[in-house]
DSSP file (Angstrom, degrees, kcal/mol; ACC not computed):
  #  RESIDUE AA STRUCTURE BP1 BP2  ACC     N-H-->O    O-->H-N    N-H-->O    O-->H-N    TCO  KAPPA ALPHA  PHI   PSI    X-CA   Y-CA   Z-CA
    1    1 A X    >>        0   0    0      0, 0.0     4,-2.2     0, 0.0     3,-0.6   0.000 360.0 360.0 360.0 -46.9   13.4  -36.5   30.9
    2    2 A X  H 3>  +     0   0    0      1,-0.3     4,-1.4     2,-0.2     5,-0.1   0.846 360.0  58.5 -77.2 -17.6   10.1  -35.3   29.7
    3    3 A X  H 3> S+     0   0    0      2,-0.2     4,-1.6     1,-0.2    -1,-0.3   0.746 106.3  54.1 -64.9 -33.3   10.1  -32.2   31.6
    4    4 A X  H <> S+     0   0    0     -3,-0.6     4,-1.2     1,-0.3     5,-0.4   0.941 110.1  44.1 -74.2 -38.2   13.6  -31.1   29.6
    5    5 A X  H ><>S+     0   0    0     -4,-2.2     5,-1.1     1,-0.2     3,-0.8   0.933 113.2  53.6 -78.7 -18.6   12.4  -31.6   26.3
    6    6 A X  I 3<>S+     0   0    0     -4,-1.4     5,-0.7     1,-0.2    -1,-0.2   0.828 112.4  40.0 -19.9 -57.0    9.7  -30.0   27.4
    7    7 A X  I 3<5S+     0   0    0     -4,-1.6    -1,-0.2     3,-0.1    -2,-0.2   0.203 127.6  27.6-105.9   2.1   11.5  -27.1   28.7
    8    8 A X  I <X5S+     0   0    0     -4,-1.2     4,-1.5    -3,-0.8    -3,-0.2   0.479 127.1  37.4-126.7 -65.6   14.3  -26.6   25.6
    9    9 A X  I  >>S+     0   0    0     -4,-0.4     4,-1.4    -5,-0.4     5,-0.5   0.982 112.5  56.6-101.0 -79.3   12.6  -28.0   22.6
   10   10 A X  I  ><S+     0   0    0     -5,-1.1     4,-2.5     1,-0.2     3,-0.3   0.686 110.8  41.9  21.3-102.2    8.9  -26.7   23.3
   11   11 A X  H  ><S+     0   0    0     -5,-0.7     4,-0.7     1,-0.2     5,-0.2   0.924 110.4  63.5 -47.0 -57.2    9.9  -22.8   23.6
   12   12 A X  H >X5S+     0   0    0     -4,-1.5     4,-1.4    -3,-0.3     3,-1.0   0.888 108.3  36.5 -36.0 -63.0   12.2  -23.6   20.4
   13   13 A X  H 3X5S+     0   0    0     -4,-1.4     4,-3.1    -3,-0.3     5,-0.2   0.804 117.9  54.1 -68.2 -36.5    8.9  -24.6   17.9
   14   14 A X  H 3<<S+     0   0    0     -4,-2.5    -1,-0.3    -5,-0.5    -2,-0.2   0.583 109.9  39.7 -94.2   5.0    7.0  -22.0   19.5
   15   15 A X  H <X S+     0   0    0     -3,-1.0     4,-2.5    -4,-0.7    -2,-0.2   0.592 120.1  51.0-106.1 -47.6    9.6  -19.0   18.9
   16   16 A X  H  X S+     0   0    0     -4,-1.4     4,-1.1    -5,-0.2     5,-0.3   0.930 109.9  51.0 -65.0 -54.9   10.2  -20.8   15.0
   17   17 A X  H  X S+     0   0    0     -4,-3.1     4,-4.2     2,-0.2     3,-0.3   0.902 110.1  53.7 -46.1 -45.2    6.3  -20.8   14.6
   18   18 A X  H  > S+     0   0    0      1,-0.3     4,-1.2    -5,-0.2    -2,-0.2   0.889 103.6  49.4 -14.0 -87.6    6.4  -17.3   15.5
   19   19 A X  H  < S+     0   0    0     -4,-2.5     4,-0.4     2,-0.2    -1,-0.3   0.310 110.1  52.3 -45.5 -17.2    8.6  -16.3   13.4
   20   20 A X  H  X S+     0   0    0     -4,-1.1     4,-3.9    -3,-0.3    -2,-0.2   0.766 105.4  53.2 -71.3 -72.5    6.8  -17.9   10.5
   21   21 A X  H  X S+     0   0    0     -4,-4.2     4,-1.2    -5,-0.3    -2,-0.2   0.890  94.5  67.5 -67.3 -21.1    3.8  -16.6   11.1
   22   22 A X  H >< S+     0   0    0     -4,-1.2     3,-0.5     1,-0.2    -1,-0.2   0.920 111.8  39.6 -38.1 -52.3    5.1  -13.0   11.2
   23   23 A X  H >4 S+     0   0    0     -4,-0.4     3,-0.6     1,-0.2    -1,-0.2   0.937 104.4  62.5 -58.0 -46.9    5.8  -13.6    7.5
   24   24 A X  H 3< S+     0   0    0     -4,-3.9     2,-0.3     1,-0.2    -1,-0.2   0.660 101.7  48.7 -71.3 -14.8    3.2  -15.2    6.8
   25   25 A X  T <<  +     0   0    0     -4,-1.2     2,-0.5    -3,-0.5    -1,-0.2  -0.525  63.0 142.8-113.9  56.1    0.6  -12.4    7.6
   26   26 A X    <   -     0   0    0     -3,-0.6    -3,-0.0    -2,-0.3    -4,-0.0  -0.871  55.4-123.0-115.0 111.9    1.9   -9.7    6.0
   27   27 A X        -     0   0    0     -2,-0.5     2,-0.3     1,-0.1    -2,-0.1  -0.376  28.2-125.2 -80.3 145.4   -1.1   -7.5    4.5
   28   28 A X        -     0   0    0      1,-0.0     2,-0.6     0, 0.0    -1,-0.1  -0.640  23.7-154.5 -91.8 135.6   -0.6   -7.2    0.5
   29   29 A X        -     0   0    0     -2,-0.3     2,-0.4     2,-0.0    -1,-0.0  -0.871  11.5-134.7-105.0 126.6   -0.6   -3.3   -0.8
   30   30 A X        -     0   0    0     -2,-0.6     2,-0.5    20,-0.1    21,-0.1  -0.752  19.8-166.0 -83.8 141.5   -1.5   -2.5   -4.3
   31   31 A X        +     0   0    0     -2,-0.4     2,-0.3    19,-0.1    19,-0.2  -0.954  15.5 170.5-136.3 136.8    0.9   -0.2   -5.6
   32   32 A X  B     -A   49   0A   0     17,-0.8    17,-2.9    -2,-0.5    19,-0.3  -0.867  40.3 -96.7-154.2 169.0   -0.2    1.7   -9.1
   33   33 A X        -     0   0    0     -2,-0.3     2,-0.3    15,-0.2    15,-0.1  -0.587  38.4-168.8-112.1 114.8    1.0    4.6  -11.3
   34   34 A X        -     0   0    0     -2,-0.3    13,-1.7    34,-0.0     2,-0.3  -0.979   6.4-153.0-120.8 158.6   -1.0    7.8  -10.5
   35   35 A X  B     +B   69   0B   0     34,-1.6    34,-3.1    36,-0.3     2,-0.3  -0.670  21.3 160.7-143.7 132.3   -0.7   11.0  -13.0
   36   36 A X        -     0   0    0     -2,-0.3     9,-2.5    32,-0.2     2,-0.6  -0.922  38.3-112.8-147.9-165.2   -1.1   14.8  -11.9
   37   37 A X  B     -C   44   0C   0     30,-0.3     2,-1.0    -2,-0.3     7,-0.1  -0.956  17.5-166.0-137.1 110.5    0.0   18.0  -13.6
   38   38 A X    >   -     0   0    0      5,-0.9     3,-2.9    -2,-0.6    -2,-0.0  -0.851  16.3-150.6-101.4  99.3    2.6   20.1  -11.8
   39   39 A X  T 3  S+     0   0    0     -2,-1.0     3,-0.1     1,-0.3    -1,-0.1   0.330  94.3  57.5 -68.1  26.6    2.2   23.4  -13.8
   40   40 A X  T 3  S+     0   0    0      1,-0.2     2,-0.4     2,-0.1    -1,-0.3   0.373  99.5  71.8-114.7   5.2    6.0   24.3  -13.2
   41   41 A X  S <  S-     0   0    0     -3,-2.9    -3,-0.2     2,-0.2    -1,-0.2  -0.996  92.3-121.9-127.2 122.2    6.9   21.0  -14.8
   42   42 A X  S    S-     0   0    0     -2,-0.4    -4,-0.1    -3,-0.1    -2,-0.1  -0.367  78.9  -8.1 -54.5 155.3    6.5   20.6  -18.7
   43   43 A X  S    S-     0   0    0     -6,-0.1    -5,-0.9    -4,-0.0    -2,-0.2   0.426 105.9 -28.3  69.5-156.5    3.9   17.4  -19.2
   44   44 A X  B     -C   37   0C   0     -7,-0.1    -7,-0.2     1,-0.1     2,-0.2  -0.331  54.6-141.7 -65.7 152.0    2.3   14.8  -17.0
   45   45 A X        -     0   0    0     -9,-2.5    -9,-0.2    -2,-0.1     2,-0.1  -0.393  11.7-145.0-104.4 179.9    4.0   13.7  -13.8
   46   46 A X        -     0   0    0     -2,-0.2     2,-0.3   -11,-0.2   -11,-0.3  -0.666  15.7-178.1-168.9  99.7    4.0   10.0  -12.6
   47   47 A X        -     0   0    0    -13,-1.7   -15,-0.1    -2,-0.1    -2,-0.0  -0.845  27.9-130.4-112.7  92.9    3.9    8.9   -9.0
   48   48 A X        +     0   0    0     -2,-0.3     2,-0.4   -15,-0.1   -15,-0.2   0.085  43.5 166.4 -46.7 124.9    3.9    5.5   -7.7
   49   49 A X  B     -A   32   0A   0    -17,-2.9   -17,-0.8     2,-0.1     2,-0.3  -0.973  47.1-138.0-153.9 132.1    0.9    5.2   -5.0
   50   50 A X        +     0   0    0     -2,-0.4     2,-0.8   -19,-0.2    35,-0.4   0.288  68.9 121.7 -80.3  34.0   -1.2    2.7   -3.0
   51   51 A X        -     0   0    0    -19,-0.3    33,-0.3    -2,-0.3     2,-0.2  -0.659  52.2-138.3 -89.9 131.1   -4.3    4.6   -3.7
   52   52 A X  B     -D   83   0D   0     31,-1.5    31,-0.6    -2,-0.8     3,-0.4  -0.544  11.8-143.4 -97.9 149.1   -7.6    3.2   -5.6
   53   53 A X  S    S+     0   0    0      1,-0.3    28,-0.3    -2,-0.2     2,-0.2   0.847 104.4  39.3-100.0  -7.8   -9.8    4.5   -8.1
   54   54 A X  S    S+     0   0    0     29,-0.1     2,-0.5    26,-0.1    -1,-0.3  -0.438  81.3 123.9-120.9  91.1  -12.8    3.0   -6.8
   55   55 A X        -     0   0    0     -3,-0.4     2,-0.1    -2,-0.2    29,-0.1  -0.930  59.2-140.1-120.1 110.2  -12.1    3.5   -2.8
   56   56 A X        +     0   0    0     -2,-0.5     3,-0.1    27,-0.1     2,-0.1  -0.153  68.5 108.0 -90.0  47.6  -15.2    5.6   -1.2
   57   57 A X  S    S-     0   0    0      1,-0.2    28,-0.1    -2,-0.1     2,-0.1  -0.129  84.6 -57.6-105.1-147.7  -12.5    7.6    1.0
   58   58 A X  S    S-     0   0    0     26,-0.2    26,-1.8     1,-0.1    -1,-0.2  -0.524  70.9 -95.9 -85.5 174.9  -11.0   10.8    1.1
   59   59 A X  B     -E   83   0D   0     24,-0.3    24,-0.3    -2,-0.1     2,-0.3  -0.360  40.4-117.4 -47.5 146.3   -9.3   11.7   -2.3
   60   60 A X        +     0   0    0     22,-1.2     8,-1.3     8,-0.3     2,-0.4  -0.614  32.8 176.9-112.4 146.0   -5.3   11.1   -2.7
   61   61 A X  B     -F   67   0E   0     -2,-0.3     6,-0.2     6,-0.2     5,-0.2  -0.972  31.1-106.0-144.8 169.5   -2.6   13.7   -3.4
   62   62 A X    >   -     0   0    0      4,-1.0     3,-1.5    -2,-0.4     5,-0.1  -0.226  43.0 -92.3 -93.4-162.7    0.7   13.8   -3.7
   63   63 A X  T 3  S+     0   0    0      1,-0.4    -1,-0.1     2,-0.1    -2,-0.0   0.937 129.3  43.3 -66.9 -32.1    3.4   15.5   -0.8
   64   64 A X  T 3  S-     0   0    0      2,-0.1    -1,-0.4     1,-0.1    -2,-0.0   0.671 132.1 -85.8 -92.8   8.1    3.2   18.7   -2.5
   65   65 A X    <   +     0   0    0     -3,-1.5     2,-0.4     1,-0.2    -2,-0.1   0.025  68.5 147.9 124.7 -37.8   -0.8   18.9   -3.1
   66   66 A X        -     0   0    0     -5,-0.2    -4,-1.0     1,-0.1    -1,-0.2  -0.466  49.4-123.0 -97.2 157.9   -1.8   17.3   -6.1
   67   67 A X  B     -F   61   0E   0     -2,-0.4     2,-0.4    -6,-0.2   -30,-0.3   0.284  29.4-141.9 -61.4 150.6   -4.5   15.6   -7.1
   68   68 A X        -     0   0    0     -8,-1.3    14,-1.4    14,-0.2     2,-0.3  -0.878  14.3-165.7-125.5 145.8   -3.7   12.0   -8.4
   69   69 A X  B     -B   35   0B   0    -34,-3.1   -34,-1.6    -2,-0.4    12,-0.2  -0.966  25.4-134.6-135.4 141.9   -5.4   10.5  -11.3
   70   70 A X  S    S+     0   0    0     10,-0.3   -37,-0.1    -2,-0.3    -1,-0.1   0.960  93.5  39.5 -77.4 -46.7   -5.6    6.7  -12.6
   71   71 A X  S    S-     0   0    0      9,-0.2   -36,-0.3     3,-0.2     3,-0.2  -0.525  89.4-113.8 -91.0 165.6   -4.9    7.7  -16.5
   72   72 A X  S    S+     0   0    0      1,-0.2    -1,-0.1    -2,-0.1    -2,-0.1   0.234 106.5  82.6 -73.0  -3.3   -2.5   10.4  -18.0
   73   73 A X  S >> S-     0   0    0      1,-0.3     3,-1.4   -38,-0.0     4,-0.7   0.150  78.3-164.9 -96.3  26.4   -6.0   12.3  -19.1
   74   74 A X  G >4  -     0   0    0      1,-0.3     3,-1.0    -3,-0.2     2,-0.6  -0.028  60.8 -14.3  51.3-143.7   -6.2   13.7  -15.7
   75   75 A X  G 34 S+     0   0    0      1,-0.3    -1,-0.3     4,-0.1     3,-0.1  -0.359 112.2  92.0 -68.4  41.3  -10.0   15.1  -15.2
   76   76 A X  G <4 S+     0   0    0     -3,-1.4     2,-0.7    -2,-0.6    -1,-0.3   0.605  83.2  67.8 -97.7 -24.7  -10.9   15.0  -18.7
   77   77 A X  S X< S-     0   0    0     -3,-1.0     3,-1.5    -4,-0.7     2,-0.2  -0.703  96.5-112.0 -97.3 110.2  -12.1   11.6  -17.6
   78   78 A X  T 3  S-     0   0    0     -2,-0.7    -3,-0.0     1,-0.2    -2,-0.0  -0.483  93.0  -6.9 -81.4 139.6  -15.0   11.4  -15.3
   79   79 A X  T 3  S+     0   0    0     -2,-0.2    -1,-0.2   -26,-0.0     2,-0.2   0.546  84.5 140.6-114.7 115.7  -14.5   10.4  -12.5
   80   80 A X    <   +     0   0    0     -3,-1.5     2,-0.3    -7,-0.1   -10,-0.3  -0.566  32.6 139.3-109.2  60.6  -10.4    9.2  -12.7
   81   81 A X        -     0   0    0    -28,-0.3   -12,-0.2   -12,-0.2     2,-0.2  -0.620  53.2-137.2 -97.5 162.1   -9.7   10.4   -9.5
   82   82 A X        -     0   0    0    -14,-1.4   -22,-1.2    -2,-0.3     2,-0.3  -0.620  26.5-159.6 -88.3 152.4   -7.4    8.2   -7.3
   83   83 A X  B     -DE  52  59D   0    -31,-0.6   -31,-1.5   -24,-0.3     2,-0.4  -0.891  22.3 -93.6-153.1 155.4   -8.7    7.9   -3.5
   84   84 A X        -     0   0    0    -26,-1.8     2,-0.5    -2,-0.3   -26,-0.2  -0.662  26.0-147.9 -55.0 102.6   -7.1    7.0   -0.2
   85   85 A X        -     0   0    0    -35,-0.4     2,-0.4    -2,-0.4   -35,-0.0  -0.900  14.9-170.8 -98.5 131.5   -7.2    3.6    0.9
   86   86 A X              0   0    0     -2,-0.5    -2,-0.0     1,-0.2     0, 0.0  -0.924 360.0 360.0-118.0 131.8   -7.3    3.6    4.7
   87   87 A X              0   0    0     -2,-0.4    -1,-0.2     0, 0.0    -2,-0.0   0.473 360.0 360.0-132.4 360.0   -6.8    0.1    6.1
């Protein structure tokens, strides 16, 4: 008798725990609004990005190359760069 529940119910809890904890350890991404300037596009652009502004990594850009900034004043503001987070 104990060997069955053993051997169905056991493996059950431990496949349900599993699964649980899969969820449950799911690392949180901060996702913010970064600004460049595409000079073929009138005004500011706005591209959602997991990127930080105080991260001491490499700098962040967008697909086509530019540089992502935490306000809409680009580099007028020192230093409003956006940066990489590598985790």
């Amino acid at each position: 008798m104990k060997t069955n529940i053993f051997k169905t119910i056991l493996p059950a809890i431990a496949i349900v725990l599993a699964m649980g904890l899969s969820f449950a350890v799911e690392s949180t991404r901060v996702v913010q609004t970064g600004y460049f300037d595409d000079p073929l596009i009138a005004g500011i652009q706005e591209e959602l990005t997991d990127c930080q502004k105080d991260n001491p990594e490499d700098l962040c850009k967008t697909a086509s190359g530019f540089q992502l900034y935490d306000t809409a004043d680009l580099d007028n503001i020192p230093n409003n760069e956006l940066k990489r987070v590598n985790q």
